[in-house]
DSSP file (Angstrom, degrees, kcal/mol; ACC not computed):
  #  RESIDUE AA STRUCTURE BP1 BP2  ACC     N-H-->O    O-->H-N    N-H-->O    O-->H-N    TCO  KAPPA ALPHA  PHI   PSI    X-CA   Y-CA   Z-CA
    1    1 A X              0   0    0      0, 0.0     2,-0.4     0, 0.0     0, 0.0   0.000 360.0 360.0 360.0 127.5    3.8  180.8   38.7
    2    2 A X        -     0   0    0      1,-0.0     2,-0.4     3,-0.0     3,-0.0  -0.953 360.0-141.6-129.8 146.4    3.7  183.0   35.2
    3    3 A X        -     0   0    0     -2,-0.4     5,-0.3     1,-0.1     4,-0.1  -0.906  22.0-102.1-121.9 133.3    2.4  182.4   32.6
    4    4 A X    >>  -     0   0    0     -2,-0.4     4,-1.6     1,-0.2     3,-1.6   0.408  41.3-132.4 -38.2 118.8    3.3  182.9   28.8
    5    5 A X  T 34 S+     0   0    0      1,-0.2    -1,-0.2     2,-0.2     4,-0.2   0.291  92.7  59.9 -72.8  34.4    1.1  185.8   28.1
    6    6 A X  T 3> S+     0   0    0     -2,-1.3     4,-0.7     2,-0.1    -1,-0.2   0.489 104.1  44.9-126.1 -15.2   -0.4  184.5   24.8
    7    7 A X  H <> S+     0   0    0     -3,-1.6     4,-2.4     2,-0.1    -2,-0.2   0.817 114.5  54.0 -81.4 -38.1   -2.1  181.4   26.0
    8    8 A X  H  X S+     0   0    0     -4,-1.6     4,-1.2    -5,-0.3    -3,-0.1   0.884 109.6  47.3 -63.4 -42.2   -3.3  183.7   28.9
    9    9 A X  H >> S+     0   0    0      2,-0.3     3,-4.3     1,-0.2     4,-0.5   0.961 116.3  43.8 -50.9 -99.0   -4.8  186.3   26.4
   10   10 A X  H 3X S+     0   0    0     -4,-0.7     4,-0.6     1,-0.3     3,-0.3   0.471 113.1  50.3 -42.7 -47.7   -6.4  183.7   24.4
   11   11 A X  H 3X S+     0   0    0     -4,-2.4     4,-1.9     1,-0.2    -1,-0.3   0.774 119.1  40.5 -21.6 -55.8   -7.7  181.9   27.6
   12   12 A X  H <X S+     0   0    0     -3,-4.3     4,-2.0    -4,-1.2    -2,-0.3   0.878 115.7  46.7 -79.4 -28.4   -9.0  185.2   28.7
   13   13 A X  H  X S+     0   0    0     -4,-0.5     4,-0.9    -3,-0.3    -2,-0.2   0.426 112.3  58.2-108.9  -5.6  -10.4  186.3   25.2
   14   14 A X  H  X S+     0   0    0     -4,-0.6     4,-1.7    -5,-0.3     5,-0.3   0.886 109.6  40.2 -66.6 -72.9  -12.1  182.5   24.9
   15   15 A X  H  X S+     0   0    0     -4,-1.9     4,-1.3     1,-0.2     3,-0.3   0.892 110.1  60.0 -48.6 -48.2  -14.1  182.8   27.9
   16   16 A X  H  X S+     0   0    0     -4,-2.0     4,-2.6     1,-0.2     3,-0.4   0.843 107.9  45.1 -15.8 -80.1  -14.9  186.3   26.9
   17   17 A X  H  X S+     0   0    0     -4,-0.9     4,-1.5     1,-0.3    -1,-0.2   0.588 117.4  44.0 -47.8 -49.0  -16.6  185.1   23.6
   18   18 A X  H  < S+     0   0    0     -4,-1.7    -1,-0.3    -3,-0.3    -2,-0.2   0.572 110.3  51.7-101.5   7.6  -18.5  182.3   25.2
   19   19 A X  H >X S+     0   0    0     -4,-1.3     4,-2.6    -3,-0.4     3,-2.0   0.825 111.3  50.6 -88.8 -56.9  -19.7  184.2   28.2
   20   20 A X  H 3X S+     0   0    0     -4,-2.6     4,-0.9     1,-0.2    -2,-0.2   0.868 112.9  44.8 -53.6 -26.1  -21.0  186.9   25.8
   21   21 A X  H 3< S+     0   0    0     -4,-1.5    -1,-0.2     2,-0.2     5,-0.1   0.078 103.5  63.4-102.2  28.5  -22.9  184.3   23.5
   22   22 A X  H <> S+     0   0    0     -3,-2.0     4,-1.2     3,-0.2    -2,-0.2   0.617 112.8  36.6-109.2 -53.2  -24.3  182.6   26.3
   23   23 A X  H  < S+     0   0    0     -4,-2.6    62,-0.2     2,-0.2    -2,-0.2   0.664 112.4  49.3 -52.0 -30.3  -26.0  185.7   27.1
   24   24 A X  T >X S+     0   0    0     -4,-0.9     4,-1.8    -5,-0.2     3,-1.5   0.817 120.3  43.8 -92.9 -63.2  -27.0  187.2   24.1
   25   25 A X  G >4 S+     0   0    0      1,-0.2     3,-2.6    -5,-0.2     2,-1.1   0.641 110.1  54.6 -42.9 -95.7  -28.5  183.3   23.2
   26   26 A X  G 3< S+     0   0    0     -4,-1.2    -1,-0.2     1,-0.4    -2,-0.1   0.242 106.3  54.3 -49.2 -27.1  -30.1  182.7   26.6
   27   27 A X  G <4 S+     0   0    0     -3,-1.5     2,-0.6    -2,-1.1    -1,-0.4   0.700  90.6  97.7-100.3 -45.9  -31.8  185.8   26.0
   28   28 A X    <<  -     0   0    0     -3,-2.6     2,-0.4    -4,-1.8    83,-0.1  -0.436  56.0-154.5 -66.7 103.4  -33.3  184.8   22.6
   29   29 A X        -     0   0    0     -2,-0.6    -2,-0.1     1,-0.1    -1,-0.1  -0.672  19.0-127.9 -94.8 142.6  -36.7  183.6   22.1
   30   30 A X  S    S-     0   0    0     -2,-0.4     2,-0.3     1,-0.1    -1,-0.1   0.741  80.4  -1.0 -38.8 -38.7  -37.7  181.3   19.1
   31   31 A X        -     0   0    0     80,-0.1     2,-1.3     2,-0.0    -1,-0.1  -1.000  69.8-105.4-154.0 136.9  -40.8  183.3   17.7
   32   32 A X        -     0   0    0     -2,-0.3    81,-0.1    -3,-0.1    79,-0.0  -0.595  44.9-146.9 -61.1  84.5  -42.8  186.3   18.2
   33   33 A X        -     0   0    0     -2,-1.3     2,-0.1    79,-0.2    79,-0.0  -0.122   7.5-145.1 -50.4 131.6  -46.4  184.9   19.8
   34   34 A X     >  -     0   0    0      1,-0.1     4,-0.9    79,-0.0     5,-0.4  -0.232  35.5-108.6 -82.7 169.3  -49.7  186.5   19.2
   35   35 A X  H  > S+     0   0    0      1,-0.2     4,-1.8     2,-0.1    -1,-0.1   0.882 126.8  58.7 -94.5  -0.7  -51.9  186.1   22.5
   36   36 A X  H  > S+     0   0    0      2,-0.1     4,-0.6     3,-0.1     5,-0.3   0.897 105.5  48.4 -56.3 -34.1  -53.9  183.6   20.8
   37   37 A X  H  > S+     0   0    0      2,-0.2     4,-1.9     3,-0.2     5,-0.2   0.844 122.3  38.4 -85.5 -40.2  -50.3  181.4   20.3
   38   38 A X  H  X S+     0   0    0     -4,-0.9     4,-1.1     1,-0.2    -1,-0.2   0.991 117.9  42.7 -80.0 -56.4  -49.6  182.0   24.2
   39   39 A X  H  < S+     0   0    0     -4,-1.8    -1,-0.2    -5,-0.4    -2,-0.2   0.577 117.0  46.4-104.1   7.8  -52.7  181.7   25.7
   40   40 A X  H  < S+     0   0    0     -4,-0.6    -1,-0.3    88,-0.1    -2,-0.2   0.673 121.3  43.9 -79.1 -30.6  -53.8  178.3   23.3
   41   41 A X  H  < S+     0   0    0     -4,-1.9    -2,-0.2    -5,-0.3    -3,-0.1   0.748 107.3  96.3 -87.2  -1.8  -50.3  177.0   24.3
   42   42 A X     <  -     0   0    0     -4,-1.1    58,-0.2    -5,-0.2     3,-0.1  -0.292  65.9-143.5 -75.6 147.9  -50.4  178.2   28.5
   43   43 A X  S    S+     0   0    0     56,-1.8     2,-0.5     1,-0.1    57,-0.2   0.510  97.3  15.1 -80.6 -14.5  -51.0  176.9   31.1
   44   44 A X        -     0   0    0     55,-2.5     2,-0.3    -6,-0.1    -1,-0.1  -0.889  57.1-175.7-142.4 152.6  -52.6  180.0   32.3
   45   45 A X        +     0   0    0     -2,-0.5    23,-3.0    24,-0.2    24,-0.4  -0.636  21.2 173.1-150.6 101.5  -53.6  183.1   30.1
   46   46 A X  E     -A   67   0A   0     -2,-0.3    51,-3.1    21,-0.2     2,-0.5  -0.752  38.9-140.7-108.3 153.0  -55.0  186.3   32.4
   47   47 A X  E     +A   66   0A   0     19,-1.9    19,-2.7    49,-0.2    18,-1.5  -0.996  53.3 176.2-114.9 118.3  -56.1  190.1   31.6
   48   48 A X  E     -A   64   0A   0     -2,-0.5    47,-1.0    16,-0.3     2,-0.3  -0.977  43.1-142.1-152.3 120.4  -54.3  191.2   35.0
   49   49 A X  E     -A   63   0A   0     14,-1.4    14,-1.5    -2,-0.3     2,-0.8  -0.466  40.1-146.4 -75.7 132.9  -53.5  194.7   37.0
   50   50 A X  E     -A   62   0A   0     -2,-0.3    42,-3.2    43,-0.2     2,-0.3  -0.724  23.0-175.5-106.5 148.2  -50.0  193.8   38.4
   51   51 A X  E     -A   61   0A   0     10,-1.4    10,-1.6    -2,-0.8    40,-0.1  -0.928  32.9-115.1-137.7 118.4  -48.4  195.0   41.8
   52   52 A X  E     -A   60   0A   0     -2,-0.3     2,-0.7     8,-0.2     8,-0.2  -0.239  24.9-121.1 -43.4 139.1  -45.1  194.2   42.7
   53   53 A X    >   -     0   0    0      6,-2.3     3,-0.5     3,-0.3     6,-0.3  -0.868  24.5-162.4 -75.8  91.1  -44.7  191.8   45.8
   54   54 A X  T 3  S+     0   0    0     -2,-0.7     3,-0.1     1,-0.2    -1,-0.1   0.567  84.6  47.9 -37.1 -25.0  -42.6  193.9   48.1
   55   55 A X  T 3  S+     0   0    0      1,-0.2     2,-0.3     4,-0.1    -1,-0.2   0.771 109.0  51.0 -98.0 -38.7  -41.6  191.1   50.3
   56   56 A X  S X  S-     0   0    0     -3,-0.5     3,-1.3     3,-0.3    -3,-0.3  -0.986  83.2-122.7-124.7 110.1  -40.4  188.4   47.5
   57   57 A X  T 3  S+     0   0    0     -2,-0.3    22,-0.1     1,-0.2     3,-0.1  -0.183  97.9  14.4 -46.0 144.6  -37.8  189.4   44.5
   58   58 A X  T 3  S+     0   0    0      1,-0.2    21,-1.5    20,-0.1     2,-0.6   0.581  97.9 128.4  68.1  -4.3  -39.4  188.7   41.3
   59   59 A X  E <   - B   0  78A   0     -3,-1.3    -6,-2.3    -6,-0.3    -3,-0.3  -0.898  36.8-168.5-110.1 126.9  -42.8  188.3   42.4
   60   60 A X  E     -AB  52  77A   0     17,-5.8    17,-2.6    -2,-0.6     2,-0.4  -0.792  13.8-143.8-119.9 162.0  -45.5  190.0   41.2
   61   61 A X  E     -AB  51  76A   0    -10,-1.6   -10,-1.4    15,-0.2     2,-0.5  -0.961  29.1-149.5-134.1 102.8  -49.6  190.0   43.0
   62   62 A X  E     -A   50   0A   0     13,-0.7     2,-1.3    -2,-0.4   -12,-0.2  -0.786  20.1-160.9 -97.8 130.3  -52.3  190.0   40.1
   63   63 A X  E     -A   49   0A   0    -14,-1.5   -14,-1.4    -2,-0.5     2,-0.2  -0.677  28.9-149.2-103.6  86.0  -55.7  191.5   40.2
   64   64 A X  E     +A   48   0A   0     -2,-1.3   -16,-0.3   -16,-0.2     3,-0.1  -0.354  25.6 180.0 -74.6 132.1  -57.1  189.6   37.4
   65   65 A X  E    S+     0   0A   0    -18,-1.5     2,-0.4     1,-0.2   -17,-0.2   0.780  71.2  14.3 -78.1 -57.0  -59.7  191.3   35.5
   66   66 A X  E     -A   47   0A   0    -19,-2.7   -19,-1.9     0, 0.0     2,-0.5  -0.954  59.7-153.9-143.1 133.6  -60.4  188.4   33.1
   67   67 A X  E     -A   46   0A   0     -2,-0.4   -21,-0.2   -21,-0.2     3,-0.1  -0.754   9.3-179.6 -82.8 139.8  -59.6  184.7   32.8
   68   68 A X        +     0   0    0    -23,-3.0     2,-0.3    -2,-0.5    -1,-0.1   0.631  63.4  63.1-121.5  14.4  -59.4  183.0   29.6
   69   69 A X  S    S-     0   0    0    -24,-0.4   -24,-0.2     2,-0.1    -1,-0.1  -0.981  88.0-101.1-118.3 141.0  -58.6  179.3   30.7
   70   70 A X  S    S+     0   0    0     -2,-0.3     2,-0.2    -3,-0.1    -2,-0.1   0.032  84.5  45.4 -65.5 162.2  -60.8  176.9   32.8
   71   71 A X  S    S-     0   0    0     -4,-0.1     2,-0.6     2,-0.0    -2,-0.1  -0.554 107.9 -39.1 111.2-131.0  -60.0  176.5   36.5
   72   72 A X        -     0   0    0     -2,-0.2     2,-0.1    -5,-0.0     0, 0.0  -0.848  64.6-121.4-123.7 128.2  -59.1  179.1   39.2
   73   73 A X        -     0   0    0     -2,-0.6     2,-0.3     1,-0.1    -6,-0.1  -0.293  35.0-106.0 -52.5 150.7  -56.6  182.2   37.6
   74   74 A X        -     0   0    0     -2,-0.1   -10,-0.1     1,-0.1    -1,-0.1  -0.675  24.4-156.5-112.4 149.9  -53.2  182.5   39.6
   75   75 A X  S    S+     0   0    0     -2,-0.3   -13,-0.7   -14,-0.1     2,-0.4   0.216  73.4  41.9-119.1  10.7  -53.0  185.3   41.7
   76   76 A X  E     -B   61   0A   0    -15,-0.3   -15,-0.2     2,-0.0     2,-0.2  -0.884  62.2-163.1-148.4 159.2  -49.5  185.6   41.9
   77   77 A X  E     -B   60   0A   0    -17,-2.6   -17,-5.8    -2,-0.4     2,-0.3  -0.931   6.6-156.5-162.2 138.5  -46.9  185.3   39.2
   78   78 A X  E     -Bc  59 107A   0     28,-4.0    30,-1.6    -2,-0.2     2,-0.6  -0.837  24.5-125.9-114.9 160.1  -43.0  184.8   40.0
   79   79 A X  E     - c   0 108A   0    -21,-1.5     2,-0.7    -2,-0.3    30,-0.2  -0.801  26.4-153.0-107.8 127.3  -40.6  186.1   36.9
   80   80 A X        +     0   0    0     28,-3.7    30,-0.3    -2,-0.6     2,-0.2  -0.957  22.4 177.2-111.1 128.8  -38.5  183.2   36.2
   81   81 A X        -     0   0    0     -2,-0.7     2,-0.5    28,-0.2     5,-0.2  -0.919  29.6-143.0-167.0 128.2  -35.5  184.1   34.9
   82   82 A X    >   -     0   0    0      3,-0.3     3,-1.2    -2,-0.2     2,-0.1  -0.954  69.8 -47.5-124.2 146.6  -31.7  183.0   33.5
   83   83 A X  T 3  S-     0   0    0     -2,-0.5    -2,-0.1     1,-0.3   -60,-0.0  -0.500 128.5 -16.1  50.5-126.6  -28.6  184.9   34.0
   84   84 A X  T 3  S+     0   0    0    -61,-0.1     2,-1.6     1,-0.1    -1,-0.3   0.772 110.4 110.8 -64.7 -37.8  -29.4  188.4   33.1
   85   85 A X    <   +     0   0    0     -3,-1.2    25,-0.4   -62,-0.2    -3,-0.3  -0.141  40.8 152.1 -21.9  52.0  -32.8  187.4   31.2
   86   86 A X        -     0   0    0     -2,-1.6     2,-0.5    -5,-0.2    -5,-0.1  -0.606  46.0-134.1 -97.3 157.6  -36.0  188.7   33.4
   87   87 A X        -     0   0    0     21,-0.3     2,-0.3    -2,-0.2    21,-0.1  -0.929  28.8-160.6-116.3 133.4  -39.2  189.5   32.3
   88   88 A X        -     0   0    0     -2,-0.5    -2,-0.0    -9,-0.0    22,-0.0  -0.770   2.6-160.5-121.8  84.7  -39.6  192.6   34.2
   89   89 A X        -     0   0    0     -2,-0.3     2,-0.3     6,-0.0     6,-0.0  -0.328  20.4-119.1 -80.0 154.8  -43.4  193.8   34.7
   90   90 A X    >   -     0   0    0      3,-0.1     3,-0.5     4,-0.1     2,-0.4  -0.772  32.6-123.1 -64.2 127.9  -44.4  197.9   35.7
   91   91 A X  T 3  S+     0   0    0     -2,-0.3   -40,-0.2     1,-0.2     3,-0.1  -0.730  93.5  33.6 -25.5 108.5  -46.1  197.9   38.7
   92   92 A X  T 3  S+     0   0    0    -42,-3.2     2,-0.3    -2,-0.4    -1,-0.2   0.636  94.9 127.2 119.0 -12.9  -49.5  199.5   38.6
   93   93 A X    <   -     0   0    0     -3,-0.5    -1,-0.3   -45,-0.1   -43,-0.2  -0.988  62.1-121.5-156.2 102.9  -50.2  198.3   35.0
   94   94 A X        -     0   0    0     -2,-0.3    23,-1.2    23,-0.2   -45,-0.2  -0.166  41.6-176.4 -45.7 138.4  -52.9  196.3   33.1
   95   95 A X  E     -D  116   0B   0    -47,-1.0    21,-0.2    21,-0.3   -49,-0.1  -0.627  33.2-144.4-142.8 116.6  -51.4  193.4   31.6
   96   96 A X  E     -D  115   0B   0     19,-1.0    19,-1.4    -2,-0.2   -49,-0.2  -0.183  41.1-174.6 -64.5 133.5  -52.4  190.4   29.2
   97   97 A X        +     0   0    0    -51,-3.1    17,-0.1    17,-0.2   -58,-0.1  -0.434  20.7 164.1-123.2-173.7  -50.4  187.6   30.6
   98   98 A X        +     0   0    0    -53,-0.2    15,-0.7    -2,-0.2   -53,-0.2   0.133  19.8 123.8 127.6 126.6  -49.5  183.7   29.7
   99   99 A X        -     0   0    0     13,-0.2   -55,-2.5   -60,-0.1   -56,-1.8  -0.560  55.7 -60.5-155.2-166.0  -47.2  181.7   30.7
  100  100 A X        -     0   0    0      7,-0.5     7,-4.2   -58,-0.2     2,-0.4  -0.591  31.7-145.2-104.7 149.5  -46.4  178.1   32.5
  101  101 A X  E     +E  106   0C   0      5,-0.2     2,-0.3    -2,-0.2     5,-0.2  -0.964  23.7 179.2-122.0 145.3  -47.6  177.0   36.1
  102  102 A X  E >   -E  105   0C   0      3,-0.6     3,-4.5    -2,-0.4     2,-0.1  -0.980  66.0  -8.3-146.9 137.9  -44.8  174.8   37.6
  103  103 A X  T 3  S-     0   0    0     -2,-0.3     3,-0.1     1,-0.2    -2,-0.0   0.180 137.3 -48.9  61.7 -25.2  -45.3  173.4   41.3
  104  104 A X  T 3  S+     0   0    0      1,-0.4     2,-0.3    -2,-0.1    -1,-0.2   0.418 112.5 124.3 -22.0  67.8  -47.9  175.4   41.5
  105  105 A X  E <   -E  102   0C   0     -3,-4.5    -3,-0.6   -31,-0.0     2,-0.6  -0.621  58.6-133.7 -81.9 150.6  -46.6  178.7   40.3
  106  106 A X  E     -E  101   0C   0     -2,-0.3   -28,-4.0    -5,-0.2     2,-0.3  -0.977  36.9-162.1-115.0 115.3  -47.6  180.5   37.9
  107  107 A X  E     -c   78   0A   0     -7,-4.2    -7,-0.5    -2,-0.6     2,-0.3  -0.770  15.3-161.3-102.9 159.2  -44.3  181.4   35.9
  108  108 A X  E     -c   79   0A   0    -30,-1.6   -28,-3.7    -2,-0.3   -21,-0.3  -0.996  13.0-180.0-117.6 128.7  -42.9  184.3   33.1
  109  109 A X    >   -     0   0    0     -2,-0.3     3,-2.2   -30,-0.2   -28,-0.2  -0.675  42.6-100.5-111.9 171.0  -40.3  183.6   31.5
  110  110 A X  T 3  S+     0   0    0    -25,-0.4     4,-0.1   -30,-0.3   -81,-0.1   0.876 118.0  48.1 -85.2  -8.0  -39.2  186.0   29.1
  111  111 A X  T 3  S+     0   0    0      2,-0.1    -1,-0.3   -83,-0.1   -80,-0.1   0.413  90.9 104.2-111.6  31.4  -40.4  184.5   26.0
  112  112 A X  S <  S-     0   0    0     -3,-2.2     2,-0.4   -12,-0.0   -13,-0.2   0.279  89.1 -86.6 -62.3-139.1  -43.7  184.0   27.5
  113  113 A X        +     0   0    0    -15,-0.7     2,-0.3   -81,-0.1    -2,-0.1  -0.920  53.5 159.6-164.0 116.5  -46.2  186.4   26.5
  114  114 A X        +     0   0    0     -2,-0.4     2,-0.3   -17,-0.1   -17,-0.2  -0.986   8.9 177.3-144.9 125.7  -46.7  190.0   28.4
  115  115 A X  E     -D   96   0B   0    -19,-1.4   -19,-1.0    -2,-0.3     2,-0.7  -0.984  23.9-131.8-132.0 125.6  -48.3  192.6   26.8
  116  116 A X  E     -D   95   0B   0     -2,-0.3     2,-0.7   -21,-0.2   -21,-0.3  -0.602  22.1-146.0 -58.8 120.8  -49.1  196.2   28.4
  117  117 A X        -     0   0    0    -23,-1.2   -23,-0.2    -2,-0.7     3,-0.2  -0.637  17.5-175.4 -78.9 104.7  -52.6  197.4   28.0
  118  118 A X    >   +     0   0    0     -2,-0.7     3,-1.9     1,-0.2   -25,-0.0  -0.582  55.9   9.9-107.6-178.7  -53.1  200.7   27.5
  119  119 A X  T 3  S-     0   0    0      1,-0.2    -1,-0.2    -2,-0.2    -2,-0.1   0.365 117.8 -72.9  52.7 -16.8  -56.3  202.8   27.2
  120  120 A X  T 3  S+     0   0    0      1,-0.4     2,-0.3    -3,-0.2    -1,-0.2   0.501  86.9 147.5 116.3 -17.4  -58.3  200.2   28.2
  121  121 A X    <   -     0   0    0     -3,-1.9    -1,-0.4     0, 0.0     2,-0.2  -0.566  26.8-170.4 -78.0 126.0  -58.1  198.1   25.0
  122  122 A X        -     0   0    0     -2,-0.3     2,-0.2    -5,-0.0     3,-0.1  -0.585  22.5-106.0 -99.8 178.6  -58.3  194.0   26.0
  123  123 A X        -     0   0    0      1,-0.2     4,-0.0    -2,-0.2    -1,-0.0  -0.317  59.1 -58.3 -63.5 157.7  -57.8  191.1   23.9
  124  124 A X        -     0   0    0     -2,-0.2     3,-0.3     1,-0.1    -1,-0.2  -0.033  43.6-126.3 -11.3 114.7  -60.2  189.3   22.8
  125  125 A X  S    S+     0   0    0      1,-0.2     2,-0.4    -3,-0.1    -1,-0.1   0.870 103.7  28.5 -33.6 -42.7  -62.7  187.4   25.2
  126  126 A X  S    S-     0   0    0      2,-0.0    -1,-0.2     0, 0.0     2,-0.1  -0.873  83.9-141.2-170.3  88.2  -62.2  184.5   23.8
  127  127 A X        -     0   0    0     -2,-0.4     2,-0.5    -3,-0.3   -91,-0.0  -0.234  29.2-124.9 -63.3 132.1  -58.7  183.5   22.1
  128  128 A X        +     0   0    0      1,-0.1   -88,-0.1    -2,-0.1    -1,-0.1  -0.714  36.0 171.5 -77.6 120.3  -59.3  181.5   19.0
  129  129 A X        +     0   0    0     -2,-0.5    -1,-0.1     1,-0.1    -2,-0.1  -0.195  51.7  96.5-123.9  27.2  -57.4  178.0   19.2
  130  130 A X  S    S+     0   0    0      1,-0.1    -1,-0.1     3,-0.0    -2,-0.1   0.895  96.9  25.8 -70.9 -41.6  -58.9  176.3   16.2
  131  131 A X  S    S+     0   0    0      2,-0.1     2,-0.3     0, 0.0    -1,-0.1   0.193 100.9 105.5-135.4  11.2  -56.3  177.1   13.7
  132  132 A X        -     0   0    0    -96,-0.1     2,-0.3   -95,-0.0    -3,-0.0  -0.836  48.0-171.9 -90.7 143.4  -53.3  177.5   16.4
  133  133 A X              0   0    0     -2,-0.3   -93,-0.1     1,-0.1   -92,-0.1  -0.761 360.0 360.0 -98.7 155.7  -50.7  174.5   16.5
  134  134 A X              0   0    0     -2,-0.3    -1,-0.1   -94,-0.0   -94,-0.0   0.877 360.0 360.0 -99.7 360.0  -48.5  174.3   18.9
């Protein structure tokens, strides 16, 4: 069966449009976050050497250096991810983390809050959550 080739065009040039702003949205986080914002609003907020998990896509193995919220630091982190949208950490690389624990995971999503450290410089001990909302 064929079909007039100007509803097919449009059909095709339709989908295009909304497949490309489905991506480009999906991709888009609301606000830039300080790590005080992340790691008052987290479930989990670590100063953390990451090593890729060889074994599991999207899983990364943390050698946390410092916690800054009570209970036991997550020692894994999986990169949680839609469509093309992944938070993709270096391996090998200090990084201030905070993000959501689901199941018990510890997730990054990309508009969680990942910062590389370099030199040596941490965050704060101790994020001030007085005068954050969420």
């Amino acid at each position: 069966m064929m079909l007039n080739g100007t509803p097919l065009l449009i059909l095709l040039l339709t989908t295009s449009i909304y497949v490309t702003n489905a991506r480009m949205f999906s991709c888009a986080c609301p606000t830039i976050r300080t790590f005080d914002q992340a790691a008052c609003n987290s479930d989990y907020a670590v100063v953390a050497m990451v090593t890729e998990d060889p074994t599991t896509k999207n899983k990364y193995n943390l050698g946390v250096i410092r916690n800054f919220k009570s209970g036991t630091a997550p020692t894994e982190v999986y990169s949680r991810y839609a469509m093309e949208c992944v938070k993709e950490l270096k391996s090998g690389k200090l990084y201030a983390l905070a993000g959501s624990i689901q199941n018990g995971k510890a997730l990054l999503s990309l508009c969680d809050f990942s910062f590389e450290i370099g030199n040596g410089v941490l965050p704060p001990p101790t994020p001030d959550c007085s005068s954050i909302s969420a």
